[in-house]
C-alpha positions in Angstrom: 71.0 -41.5 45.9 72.3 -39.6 42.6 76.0 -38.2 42.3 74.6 -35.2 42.5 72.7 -35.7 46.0 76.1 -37.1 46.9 78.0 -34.0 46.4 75.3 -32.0 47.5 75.2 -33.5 51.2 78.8 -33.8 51.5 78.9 -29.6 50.3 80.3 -27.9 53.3 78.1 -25.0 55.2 79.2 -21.4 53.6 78.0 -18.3 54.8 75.7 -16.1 52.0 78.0 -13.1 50.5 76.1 -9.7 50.6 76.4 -7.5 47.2 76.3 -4.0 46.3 73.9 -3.3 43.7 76.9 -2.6 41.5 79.2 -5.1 42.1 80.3 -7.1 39.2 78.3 -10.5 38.4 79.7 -12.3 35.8 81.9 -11.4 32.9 80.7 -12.2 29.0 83.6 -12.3 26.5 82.7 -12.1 22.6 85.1 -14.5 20.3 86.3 -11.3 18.8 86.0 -12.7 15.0 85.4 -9.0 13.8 87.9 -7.2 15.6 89.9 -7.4 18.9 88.2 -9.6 21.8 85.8 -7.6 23.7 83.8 -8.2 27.2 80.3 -7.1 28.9 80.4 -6.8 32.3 76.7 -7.4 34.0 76.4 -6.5 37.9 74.0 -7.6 40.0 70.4 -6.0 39.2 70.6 -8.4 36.3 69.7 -11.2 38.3 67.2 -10.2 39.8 65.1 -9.7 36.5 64.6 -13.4 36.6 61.3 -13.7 36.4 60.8 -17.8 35.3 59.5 -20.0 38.2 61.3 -22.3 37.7 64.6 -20.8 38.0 64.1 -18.4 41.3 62.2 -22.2 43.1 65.9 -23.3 42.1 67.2 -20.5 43.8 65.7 -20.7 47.3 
């Protein structure tokens, strides 16, 4: 068994998290090397644009 189906198996149970179309995803920060530091906020919708097979058979 790999560290990783180690970890996996000993992962406690959590219950899924329901969001709102808007609600903030993740948060992208630019290095700010022309000017002040600056952020992108993507909500939700983003994700579901995924359209590789690979990536939503990882998801499920």
């Amino acid at each position: 068994m790999s560290d990783w189906d180690t970890a996996y198996a000993s992962a406690p149970s959590v219950d899924a998290v329901l969001l709102a179309a808007t609600d903030p995803l993740y948060i992208l920060y630019t290095s700010g090397t022309m000017g002040k530091p600056k952020g992108i906020v993507r909500d939700e919708p983003v994700s579901s644009t995924i359209e590789d097979p690979a990536v939503l058979d990882s998801l499920r």
